[in-house]
N, C-alpha and C positions, 0 to 999 in steps of 0.2 A: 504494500500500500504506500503510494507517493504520499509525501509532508504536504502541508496546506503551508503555504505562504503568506497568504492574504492576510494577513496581523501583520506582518513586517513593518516596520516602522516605515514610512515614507523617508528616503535619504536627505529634503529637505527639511523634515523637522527636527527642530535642536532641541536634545533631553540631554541629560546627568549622563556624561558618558560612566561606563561599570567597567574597567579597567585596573590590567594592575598599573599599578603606582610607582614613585618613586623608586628605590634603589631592587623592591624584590621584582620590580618589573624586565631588570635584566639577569639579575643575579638569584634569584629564586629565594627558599628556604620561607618558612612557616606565615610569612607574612603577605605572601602572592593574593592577590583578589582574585576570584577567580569569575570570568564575562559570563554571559546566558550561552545557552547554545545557539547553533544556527540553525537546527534540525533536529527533531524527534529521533531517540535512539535509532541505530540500524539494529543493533541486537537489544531488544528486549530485554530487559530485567523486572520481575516480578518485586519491586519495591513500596513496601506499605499498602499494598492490593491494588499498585499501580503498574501499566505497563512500558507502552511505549509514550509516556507523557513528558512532552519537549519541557515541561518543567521542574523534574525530578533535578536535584542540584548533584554536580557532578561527585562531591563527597560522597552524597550517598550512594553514587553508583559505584564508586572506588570501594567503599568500607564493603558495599554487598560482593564487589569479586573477592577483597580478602577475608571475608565471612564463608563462602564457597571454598575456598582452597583452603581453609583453615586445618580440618584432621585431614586435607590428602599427601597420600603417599608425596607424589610429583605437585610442588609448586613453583606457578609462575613467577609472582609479582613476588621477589625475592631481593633483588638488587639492587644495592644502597646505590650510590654516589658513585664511592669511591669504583665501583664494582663497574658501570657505566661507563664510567672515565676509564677504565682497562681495556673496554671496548671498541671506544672512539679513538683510544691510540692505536690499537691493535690495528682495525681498518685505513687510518689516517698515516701513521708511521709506517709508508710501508715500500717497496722495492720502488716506488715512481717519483721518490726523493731524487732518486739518481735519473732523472732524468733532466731535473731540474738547470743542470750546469749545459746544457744540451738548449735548453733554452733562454738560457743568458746568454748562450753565443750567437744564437739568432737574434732576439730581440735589443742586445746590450745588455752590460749588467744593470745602468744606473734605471732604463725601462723595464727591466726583471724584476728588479727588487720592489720598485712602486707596486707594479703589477701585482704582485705578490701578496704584499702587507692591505691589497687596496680588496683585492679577492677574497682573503682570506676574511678580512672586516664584512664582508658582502655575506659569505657564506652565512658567518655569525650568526649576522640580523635575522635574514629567511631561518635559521634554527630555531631563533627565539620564537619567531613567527607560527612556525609550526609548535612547538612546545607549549605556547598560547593555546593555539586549537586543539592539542592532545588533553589538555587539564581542561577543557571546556568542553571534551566527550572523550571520557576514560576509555568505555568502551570499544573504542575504535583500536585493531590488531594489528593494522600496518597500511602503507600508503592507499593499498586501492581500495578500504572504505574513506579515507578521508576522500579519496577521489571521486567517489558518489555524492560525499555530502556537500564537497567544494560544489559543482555542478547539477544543485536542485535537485537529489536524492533520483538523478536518472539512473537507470541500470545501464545503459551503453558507455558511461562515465565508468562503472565500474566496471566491465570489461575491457573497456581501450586502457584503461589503468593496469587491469592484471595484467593483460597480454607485454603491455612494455617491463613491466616488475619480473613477469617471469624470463621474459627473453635476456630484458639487460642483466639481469642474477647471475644465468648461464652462462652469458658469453664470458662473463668476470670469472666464473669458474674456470669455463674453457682457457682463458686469458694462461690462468695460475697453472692448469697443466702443463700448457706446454712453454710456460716461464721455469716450471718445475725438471722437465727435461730440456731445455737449455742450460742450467746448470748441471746437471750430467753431463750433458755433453763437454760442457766448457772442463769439469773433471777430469773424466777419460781422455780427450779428445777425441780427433774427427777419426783415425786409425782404430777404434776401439774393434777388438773380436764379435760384440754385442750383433746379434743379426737386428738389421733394419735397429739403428740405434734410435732414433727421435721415437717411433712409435712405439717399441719398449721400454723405454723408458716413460713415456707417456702413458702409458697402462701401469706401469708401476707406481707412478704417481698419484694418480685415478686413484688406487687403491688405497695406498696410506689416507689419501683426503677423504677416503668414504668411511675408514674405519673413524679418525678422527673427526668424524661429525658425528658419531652417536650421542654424543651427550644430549639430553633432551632441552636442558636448561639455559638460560643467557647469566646464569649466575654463576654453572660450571662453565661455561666457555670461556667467560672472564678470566679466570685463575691463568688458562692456557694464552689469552691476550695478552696479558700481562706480562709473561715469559717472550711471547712475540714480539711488542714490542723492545722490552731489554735487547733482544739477539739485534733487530733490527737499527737499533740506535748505535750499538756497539760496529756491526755492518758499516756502516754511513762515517762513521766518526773516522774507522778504521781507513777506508776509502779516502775522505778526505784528509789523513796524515800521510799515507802514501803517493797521493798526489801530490803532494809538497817536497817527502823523500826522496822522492827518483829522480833521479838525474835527467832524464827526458822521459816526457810520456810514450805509453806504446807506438811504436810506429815513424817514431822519430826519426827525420832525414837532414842531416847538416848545409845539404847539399841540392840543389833538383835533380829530382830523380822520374825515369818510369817504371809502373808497374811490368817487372817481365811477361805475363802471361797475356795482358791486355795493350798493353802501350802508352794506356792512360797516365798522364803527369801524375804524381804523388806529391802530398804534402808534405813541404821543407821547412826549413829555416826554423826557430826561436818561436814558442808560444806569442801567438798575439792576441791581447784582450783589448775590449773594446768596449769604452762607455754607451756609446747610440749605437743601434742598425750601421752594418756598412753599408755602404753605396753599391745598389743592386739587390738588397734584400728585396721580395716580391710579396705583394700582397698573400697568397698563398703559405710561403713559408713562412712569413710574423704573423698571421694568426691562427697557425699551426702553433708554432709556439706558445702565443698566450691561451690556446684552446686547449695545450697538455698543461699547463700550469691549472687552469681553469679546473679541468678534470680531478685533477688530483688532490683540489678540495670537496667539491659536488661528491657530498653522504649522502645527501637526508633523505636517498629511501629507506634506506638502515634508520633512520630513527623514531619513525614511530614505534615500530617493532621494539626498539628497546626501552624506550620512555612507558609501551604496554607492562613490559616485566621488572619494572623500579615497583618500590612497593610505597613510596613516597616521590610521586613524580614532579612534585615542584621544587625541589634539587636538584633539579639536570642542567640549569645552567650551571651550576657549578662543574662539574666533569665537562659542558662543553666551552668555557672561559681556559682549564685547565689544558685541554686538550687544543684550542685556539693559538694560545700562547704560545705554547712547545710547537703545534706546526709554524709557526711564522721563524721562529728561531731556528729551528732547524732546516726547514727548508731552504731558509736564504744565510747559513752560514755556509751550509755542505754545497748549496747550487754556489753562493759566489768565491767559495775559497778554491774548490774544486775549480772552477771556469780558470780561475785567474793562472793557476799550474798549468791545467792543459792547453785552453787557447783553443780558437777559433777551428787551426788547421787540422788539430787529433783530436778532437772531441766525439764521443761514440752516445749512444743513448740507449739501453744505459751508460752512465760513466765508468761502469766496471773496466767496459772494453778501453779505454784511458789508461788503464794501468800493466804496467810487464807483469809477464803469467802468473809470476808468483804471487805478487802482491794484489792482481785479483781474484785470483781461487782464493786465498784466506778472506779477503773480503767478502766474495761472494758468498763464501762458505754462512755466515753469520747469518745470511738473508733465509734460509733454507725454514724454519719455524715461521717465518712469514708467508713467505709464497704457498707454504702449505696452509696456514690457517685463515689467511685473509679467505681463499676458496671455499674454506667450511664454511668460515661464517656468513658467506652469502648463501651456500647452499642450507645453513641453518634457518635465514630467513624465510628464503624460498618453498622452504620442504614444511616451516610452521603454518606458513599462508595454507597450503592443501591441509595439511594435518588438522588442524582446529578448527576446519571448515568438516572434514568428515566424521569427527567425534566433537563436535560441539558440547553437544550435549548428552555425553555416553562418557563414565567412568573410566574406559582406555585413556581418555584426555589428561588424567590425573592419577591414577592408577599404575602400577609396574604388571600390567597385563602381558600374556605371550601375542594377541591380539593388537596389542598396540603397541609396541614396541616392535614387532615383525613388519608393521606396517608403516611405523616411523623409518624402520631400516630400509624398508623398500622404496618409499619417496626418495631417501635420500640415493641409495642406488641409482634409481629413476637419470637423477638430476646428475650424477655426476657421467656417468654412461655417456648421456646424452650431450655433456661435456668435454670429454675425451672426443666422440664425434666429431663434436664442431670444429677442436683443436685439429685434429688432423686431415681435416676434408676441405677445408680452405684458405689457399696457398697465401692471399691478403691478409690474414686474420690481424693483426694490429690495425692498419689502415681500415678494416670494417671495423674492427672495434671503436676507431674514431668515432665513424658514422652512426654506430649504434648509441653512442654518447652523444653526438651533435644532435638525434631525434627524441632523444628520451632524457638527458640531463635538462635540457631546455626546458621541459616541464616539471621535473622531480628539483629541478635546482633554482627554478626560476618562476616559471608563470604561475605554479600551486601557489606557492606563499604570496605573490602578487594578488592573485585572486584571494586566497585566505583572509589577508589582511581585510581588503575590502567586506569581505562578506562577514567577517565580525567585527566592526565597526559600524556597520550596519542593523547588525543586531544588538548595536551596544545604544543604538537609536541615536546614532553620528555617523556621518561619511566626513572622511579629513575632507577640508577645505569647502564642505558642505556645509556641516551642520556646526564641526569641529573647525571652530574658526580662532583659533589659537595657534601659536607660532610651530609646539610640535605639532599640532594637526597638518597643516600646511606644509612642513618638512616630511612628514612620513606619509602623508599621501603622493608628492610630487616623488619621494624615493621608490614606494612601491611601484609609481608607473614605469617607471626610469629602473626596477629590478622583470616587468614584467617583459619592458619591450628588449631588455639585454637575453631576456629567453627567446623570443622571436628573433632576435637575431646570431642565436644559437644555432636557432632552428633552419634559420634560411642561410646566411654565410658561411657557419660552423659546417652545414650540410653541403655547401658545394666544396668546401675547402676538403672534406675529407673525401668524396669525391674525384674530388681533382688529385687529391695524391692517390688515389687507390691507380689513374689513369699516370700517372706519370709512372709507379711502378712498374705497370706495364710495359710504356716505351723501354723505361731504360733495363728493361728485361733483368730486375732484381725478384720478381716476385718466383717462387718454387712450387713445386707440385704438389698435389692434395696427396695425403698420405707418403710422404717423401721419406725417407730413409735414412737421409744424409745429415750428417750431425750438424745441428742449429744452434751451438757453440759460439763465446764470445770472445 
């Protein structure tokens, strides 16, 4: 049954806006206000002999699910803060730092580092944004009912929702496998005995990430984040102290040289770094650049799902201030110290490949708990959306049944299976991977919380610069538009850009063969 709208407050009339407030309005903790909703539950809660009534206050729909899980075996809403903040490093902190010096050489550093600190500020706000919306319907299990509810509780909203949630999850899977067998390969090398090396090692892979996703909980996968991120920070640090020890980065030519097998020039002389773009950068390649910089903040489909299993959900800015802070530091110490060693002409993306063999296999070595777990936890997100849609409301949900737990193991098989697939049936997979980011970050990272915003300030009986004629009104209603249309232009430039390099791989006949054999080594 669709919501009734027709109460909605008219956008030109001025009421009391219901807002949080000052300091917990960014930073959370026991003092958050919490707004009306925008829409009548999607899932039903039998509260006080009430059902789906758009005015049940969101407390009480919280205490009713921790009233519910209270004697089960398996509980959800488990995870303090701290336990969150494990998570958001976990996914945040992770092998796409190193790509970071890769795109200071394209952009410059002094337009990298802006970029950076200006993005990651960006991603923030849209967090708090949605974190708003998550405490003003507990109920809601992960982005594709917020997706219903953003879009007047349509059902086609929440299908075009799932369908990018479940695809973009996979492909991030997919991504980690066979990121998973490029560090093998970079191991052994290309001569290895291993028959057809990329795709065994890619099944090997698969594996470990399917056993390492049984845990049911965001509260167990935390503990394993936690260790992720350590390896990964220790990774990155190491990498950037090596790039400063060696004498020349990999590949280094004193001299001009050609490639003997090709004829092509190679890069010589002395690292060059560079404040601005040099002359000749192409539209294509700088915002390839700030589109991977861009990427490697773009969460927050991962965060309703985890904001559902805090068991005190107006603490999550805190884990995401914590988590904010450490990416801006780290991403722009390791992207610009790293750039400034290697320089424009050896710069590899990863940066790993920057370094002589040794000093990247130890590097890289570090990254291996990541590439593996960052893959769980999206296939843990993925695999909850089906799971708690098929036992809603059946004791396997919360239960240590052989019934549910065989069928949690089989989603999750499902999804990584189906990842391995992807990983070695198409020879672009990075450059699609852009794409699949240019169609589906554009709304998970941009035009939801645009739209969001608006639709609960509207129910707050204000629209900025409508009704809310105050100076933040006016500043955060001109920001949201100006967060919505940088998603439409995700959506449309971000989408030809990746595109257009999937087309230039082709010309310059780098791209390799679906299921290929040959070691994918760095």
């Amino acid at each position: 049954m669709k919501a009734d709208y027709s109460d909605e407050p008219s956008p030109f009339e001025t009421h009391e806006v219901a807002r949080p407030q000052g300091w917990a309005a960014w930073f959370g903790g026991p003092n958050v206000k919490i707004g009306p909703r925008i829409a009548p539950q999607i899932i039903p809660l039998n509260i006080e002999g009430r059902d789906s009534d758009s005015n049940v206050s969101s407390d009480a729909i919280l205490n009713k699910q921790l009233e519910e899980e209270a004697n089960c075996a398996i509980q959800y809403r488990t995870c303090s803060w701290q336990k969150t903040a494990a998570l958001l490093f976990s996914e945040y902190i992770c092998l796409a730092i190193m790509s970071f010096p890769w795109s200071y050489s394209v952009l410059g550093l002094v337009p990298g580092l802006i970029l950076t600190v200006v993005q990651a500020l960006l991603v923030l706000y849209t967090s708090i944004v949605l974190w708003e919306f998550c405490l003003r319907h507990p109920e809601v299990r992960d982005v594709c009912d917020i997706g219903q509810m953003l879009f007047w509780d349509q059902k086609w909203a929440w299908y075009f929702t799932a369908f990018m949630f479940i695809l973009n999850n996979t492909f991030i899977q997919g991504l980690h496998v066979l990121v998973g067998a490029k560090y093998l390969n970079t191991m052994v090398g290309p001569n290895s005995s291993v028959s057809c090396q990329t795709v065994s090692f890619g099944a090997i892979i698969t594996v470990i990430c399917w056993l390492s996703s049984l845990p049911r909980t965001f509260s167990m996968l935390s503990k394993l984040g936690t260790a992720s991120a350590a390896f990964t920070f220790v990774s990155v640090i190491l990498a950037t102290i090596f790039a400063g020890i060696q004498s020349h980065p990999a590949g280094f030519n004193a001299d001009p040289a050609t490639d003997p097998d090709t004829g092509a020039a190679l890069p010589f002389g002395n690292p060059i770094v560079t404040a601005i773009p040099v002359l000749g950068t192409t539209f294509v390649s700088g915002l390839g650049a700030f589109l991977n910089i861009s990427y490697t903040f773009i969460g927050q489909i991962t965060l309703p799902s985890f904001i559902a299993e805090m068991r005190e959900p107006r603490d999550f800015p805190k884990a995401l201030w914590a988590c904010t802070i450490l990416e801006i530091l780290v991403f722009s110490i390791v992207g610009a110290v790293t750039y400034a060693f290697v320089g424009n002409q050896y710069m590899t993306s990863p940066a790993f490949g920057s370094l002589i063999p040794l000093y990247k296999k130890i590097a890289f070595s570090f990254m291996i708990p990541t590439i593996i777990f960052l893959g769980v936890l999206y296939a843990s997100v993925s695999s909850r959306f089906i799971f708690f849609r098929i036992f809603q409301h059946s004791r396997h949900k919360n239960e240590h049944t052989v019934v549910g737990w065989a069928t949690w193991a089989l989603i999750l098989l499902c999804t990584w299976i189906l990842a391995f697939i992807i990983a070695n049936s198409i020879p672009f997979f990075n450059s699609l991977l852009s794409l699949m980011s240019s169609l589906f970050d554009s709304f998970f990272g941009f035009i939801f919380w645009g739209v969001a915003y608006f639709r609960m300030r509207k129910a707050d009986g204000s629209v900025a610069f409508l009704g809310d004629r105050s100076l933040r009104g006016w500043i955060e209603g001109i920001l949201n538009i100006i967060i919505i249309l940088t998603g439409v232009f995700f959506l449309s430039a971000g989408t030809y850009v990746s595109v257009q390099g999937i087309l230039d791989e082709f010309a310059l006949g780098t791209v390799g063969k679906a299921w290929g054999c040959a070691s994918n080594g760095i």
